[in-house]
C-alpha positions in Angstrom: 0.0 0.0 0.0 2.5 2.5 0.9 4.2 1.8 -2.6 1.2 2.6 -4.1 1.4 5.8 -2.5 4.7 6.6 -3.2 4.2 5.6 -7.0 0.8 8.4 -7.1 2.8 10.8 -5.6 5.2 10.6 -8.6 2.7 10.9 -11.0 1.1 14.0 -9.8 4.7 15.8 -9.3 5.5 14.4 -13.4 1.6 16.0 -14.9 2.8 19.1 -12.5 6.0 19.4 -13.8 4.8 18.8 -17.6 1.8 21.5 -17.1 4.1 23.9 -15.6 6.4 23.8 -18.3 3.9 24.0 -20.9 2.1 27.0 -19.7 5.3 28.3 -19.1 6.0 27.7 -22.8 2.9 28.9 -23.6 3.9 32.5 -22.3 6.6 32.9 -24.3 5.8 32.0 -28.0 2.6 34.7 -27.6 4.2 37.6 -26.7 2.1 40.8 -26.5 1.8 42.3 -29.6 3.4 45.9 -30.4 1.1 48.4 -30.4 0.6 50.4 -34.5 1.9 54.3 -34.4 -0.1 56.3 -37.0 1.6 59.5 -38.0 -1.2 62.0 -39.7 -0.7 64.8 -41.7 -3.2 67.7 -40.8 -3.9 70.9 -41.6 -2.4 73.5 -39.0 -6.0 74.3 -38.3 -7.0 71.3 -37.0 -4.4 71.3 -33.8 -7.5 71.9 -31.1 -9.8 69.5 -32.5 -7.3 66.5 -33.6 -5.9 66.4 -30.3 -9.1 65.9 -28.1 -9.9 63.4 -30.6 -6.6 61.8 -30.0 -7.1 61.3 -26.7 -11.0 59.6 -27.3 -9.7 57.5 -29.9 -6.6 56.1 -27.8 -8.3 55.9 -25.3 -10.8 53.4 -27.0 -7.5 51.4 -28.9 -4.7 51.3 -26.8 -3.1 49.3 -28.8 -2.6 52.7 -31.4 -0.1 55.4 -30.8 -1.0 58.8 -32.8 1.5 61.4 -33.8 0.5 64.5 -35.7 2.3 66.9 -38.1 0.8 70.0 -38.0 2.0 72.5 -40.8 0.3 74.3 -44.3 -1.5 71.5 -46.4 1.1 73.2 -49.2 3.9 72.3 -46.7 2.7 68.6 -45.4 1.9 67.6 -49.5 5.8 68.5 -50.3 6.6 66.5 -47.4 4.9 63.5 -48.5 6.0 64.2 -51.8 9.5 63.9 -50.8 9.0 60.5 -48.8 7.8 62.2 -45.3 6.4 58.9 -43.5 2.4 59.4 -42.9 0.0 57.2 -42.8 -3.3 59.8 -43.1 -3.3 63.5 -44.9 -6.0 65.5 -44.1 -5.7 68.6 -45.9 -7.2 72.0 -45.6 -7.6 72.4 -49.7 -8.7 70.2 -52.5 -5.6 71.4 -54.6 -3.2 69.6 -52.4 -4.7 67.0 -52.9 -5.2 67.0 -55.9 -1.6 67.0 -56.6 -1.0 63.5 -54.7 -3.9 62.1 -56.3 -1.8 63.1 -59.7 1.3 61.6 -58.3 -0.6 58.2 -57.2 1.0 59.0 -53.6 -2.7 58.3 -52.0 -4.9 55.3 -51.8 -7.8 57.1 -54.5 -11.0 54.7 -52.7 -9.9 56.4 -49.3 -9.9 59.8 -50.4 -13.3 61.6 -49.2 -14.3 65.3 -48.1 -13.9 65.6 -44.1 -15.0 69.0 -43.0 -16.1 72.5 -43.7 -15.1 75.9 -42.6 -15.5 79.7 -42.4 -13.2 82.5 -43.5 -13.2 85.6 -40.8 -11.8 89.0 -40.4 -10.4 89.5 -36.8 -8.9 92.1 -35.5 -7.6 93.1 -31.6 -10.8 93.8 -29.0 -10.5 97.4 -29.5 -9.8 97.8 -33.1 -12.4 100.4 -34.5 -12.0 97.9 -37.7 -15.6 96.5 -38.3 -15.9 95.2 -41.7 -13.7 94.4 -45.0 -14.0 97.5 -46.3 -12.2 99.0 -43.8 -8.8 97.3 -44.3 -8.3 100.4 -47.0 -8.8 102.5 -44.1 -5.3 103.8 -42.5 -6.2 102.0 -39.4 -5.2 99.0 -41.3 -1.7 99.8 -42.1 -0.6 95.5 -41.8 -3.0 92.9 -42.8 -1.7 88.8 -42.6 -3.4 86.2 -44.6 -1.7 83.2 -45.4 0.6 82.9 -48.2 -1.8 82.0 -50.4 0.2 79.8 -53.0 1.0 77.0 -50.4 -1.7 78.0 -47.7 -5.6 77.2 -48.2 -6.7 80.0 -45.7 -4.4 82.3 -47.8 -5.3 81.4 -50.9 -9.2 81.5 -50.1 -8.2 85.0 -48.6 -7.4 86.3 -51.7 -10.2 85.0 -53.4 -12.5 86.8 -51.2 -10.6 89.9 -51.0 -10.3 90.3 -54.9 -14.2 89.2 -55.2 -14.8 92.2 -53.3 -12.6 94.3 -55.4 -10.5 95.0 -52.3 -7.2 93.0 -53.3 -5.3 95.7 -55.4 -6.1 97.8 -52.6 -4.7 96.1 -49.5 -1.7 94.4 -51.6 0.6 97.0 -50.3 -0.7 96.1 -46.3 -0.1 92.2 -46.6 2.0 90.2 -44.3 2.3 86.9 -45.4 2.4 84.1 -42.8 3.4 80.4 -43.4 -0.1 78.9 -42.0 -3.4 79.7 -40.5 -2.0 80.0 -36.8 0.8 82.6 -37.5 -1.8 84.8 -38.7 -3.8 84.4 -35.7 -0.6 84.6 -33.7 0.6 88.1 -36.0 -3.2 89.8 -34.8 -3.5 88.1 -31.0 0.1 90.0 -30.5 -0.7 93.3 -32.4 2.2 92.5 -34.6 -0.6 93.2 -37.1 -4.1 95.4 -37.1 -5.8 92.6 -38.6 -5.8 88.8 -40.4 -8.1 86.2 -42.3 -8.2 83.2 -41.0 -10.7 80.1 -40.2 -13.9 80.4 -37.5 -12.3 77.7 -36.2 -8.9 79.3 -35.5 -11.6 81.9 -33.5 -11.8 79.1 -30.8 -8.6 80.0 -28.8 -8.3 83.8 -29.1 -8.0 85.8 -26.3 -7.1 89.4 -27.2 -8.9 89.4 -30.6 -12.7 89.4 -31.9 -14.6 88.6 -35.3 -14.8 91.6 -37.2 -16.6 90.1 -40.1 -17.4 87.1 -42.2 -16.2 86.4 -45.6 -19.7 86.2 -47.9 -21.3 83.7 -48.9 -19.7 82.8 -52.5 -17.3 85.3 -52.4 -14.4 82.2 -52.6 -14.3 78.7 -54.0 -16.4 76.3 -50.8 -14.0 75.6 -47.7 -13.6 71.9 -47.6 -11.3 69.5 -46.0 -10.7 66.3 -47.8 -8.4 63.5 -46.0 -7.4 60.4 -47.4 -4.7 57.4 -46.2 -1.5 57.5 -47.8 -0.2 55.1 -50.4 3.1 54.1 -48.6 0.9 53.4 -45.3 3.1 50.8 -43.5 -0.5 50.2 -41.6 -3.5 51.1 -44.2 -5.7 49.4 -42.1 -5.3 51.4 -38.9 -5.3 54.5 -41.1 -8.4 53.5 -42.5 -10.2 52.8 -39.2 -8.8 56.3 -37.9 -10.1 58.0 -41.0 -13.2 55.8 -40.3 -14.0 57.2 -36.5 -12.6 61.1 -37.7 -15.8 60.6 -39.9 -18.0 59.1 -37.8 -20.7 61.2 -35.9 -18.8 61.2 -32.6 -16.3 63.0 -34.1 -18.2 65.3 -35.6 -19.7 66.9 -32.8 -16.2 67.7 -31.8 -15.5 69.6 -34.7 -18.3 71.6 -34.5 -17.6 72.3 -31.2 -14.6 73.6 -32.5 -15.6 75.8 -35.1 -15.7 72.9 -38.2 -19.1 72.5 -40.6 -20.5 70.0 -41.2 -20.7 69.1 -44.5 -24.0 68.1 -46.2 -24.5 63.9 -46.5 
């Protein structure tokens, strides 16, 4: 009987031994997996709003890691034209697009129209500048927009401005700025009497007002078209990203930050 025992007892300590080892083996051939860094591309604009949707979107897929570039769309589609790594472009014109599209540097079935926006005059709190007209006044003497040849809010500037028939005649005033936020940053400081920028840029001012708003038709339609990018090392994740910045959720964030809607 007691070498009965003796011979159970070795049996349980071998299936112990063999169970530990395999769980034990078991641990390391599944390792945890690594978790996807996205780098996006996005319109200097969009700073407020991308990074509270950051933080909802991680929060939900901790397994993705989100880095933005912030610059000009004219700026980021250089970038990317010149082998920048991103993995989404979100752009504050169709033209920059456009050009990536032409260059096949964009996946064309991901490409479609985000956001829309509003161009404003602002000027500091007690500027006695109350419309466009009077930037010809001499209480005007600077006026920054963004350089319109590689910056949307720039380029939509001048559309409105020459519309109006008020370009030749604040030409002389201009201070160019390299994107959106330097123009905000040029009138918040008083480096400037006045700028053109987006409503939503209007969010986080402090020292300035809305003097006016562009009109209606006076440029080409604001619109913010993103789309993943060819050389995606994760298209998938992009796509899901892209996916959620579309979805409703997100949505009401942008308009909370200044963003249209755009009609489905």
């Amino acid at each position: 009987m007691k070498r009965i025992f003796i011979l159970l007892g070795i049996m349980l300590l071998t299936i112990a031994t063999v169970t530990g080892c395999n769980n034990g083996k078991q641990a390391v051939d599944t390792p945890k997996a690594e978790p996807v860094s996205l780098t996006i591309a996005a319109a200097a604009s969009l700073q407020d709003a991308a990074q509270e949707l950051k933080t909802i979107y991680t929060d939900k897929h901790p397994d993705i890691q989100i880095t933005y570039t912030f610059a000009s769309s004219g700026t980021l589609q250089k970038q990317i034209e010149e082998g920048a790594p991103a993995d989404l472009f979100i752009s504050a014109g169709k033209s920059q697009m456009d050009a990536l599209v032409d260059k096949k540097l964009i996946k064309d079935d991901s490409r479609q129209n985000l956001l829309g926006n509003e161009l404003v005059l602002i000027a500091k709190k007690d500027s006695n500048i109350s419309s466009f007209e009077d930037l010809t006044d001499k209480s005007a003497a600077k006026i920054s927009i963004g350089t319109p040849e590689t910056v949307p809010a720039g380029k939509y500037a001048k559309e409105t401005l020459t519309t109006m028939n008020l370009w030749d005649k604040v030409q002389p005033k201009l201070v160019m700025a390299k994107d959106v936020r330097q123009v905000l940053t040029y009138v918040e400081t008083g480096n400037v009497d006045a700028g053109l920028v987006y409503r939503s840029d209007t969010v986080q001012m402090k020292e300035s007002k809305i003097v006016a708003t562009a009109p209606a038709g006076s440029s080409k339609p604001i619109v913010y078209p993103m789309a993943v990018i060819a050389s995606s090392k994760h298209p998938q994740e992009a796509a899901d990203f892209e996916a959620f910045l579309a979805s409703d959720e997100a949505m009401q964030v942008f308009i909370k930050y200044g963003f249209t809607a755009l009609p489905k």
